[in-house]
C-alpha angles and dihedrals in degrees: 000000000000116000122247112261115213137177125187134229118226144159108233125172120203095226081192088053089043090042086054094052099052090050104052082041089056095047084044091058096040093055098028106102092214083069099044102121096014105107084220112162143168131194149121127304107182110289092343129075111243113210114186126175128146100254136049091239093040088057081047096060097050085051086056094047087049090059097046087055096047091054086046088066095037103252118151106251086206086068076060111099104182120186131208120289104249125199111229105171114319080329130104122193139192133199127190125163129202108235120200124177120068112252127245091247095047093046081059097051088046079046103052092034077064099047095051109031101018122095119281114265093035120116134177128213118205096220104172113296098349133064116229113212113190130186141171088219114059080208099060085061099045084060090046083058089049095052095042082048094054093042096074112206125198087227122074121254128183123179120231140178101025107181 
């Protein structure tokens, strides 16, 4: 009797890769001259990423350098939450997170998306933050892959541990 073969699906994001991509983003800004006078900025704030310029469309504009360079670097921009500008003072500023982990309610869509449209004999299992897919064909879950691929979430999803 062959053993079951699993991966898991996950939503990882690299914190070096991210790191990277806000620091080339910051020296962009600093040395860009569409910036010059601006008082546009980018760094750090904890675990959240702080974007300040004065002007709604200027803060705009560092948040779209941020994501160049984050595609740059291969990071999935949908790991990317962004929030509203906000004006404080002459000031606008800008938050955005990077969330990893994939959520309760969007392991059960993956979940579900398996069980109706996935090839017979595979289950998942949520475990935390990750979803477990086992199989007794590694075909079958290559197919699972291949439908997870083609859904198209607006989440991030990376698959791990295929064995």
């Amino acid at each position: 009797m062959a053993a079951d073969s699993s991966f898991d699906i996950v939503n990882k994001v690299d914190h070096q890769e991210v790191d990277n991509a806000l620091n080339m983003a910051a020296k962009e800004v600093r040395t860009r001259f569409d910036f010059k006078g601006t008082g546009a900025s980018i760094k750090w704030s904890g675990e959240s990423i702080a974007m300040e310029a004065d002007g709604e469309e200027r803060v705009k504009a560092v948040l779209d350098v941020f994501k160049t360079m984050l595609v740059r670097r291969k990071v999935d921009l949908k790991s990317l939450s962004v929030g509203e500008p906000k004006l404080s003072g002459k000031t606008w500023h800008l938050v955005a997170t990077m969330e990893a982990g994939i959520s309760q309610e969007n392991a059960k869509k993956i979940s579900k998306l398996i069980r109706d449209e996935g090839p017979k004999g595979v289950r998942a299992q949520i475990q935390g933050d990750e979803l477990r897919v086992f199989s007794k064909k590694r075909d079958d879950l290559q197919a699972v892959q291949k439908l997870i691929r083609e859904a198209d979430y607006d989440f991030a999803v990376q698959f791990a541990n295929y064995r």
